[in-house]
N, C-alpha and C positions, 0 to 999 in steps of 0.2 A: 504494500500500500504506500509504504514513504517515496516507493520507486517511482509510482505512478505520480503520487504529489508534487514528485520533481522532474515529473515529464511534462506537468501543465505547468509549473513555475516557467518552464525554459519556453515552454509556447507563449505563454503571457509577454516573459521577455523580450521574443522574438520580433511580436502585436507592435506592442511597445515602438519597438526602435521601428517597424514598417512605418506608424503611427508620427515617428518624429522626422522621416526622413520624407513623407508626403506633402508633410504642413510645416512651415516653420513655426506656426501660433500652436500646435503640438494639440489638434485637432483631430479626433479621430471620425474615421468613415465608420460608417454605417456597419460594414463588415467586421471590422478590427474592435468596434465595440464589441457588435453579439459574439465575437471568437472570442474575446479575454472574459464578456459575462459567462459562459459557457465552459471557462477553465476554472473560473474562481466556482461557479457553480457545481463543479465536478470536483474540485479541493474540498471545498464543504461536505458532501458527499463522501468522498473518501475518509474523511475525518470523522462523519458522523460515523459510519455504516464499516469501517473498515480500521480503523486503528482502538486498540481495545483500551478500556480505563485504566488501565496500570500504566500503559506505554505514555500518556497525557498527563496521569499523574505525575509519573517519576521524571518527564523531561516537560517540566511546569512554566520555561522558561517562556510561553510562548502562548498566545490566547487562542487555543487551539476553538473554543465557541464562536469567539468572534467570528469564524470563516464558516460557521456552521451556521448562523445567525445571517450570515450575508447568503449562503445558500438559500435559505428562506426564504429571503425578501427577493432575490431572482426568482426562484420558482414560483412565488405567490403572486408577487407584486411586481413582476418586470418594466411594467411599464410605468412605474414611478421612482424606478433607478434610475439614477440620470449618470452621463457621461461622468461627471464629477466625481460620481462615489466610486465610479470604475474603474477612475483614474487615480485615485484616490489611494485605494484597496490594492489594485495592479503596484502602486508605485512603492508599495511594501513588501511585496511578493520577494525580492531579494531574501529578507531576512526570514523568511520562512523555509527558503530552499536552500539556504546557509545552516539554519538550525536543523533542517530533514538530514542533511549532510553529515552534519556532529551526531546527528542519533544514530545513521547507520554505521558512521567507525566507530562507535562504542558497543555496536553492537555485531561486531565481528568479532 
């Protein structure tokens, strides 16, 4: 599961820089939104449904609900997420797949 989480970190990333290198005012299309809503939405997911309460307890360092929480409000409420929050949440995305990283060489 932390594989996967940092298989959509590195897509989001990806968004991102398409995202900056289209627009100088760091603009996103239409596309590039619903592709990062759709990774943060499947991070939450993984987090919820797939990393188990010890693994979240014992590496606390990180608001693993928050992304569960943003899951939510994409799947409920999409259309009152706005670019901002996406840009927002994506623009954190680093330190989540930094901290996915420290959990799997600790856990070799």
């Amino acid at each position: 599961m932390l594989r996967s989480i940092l298989n959509y970190c590195n897509e989001i990333d990806r968004d991102l820089n398409k995202a900056h290198q289209v627009s100088k005012e760091s603009e996103m299309t239409g596309t590039i939104k619903n592709s990062v809503a759709m990774c943060l939405l499947a991070i939450g997911e993984e987090i919820r449904n797939g990393l188990s309460e010890q693994l979240k307890e014992k590496y606390s360092n990180i608001n693993w609900y928050r992304y569960v929480r943003i899951r939510n409000d994409l799947a409920h409420a999409y259309f009152n997420f706005q670019e901002e929050d996406v840009l927002q949440v994506a623009g954190e995305i680093r330190q989540l797949n930094d901290y996915c990283q420290f959990i799997l060489s600790n856990l070799r």
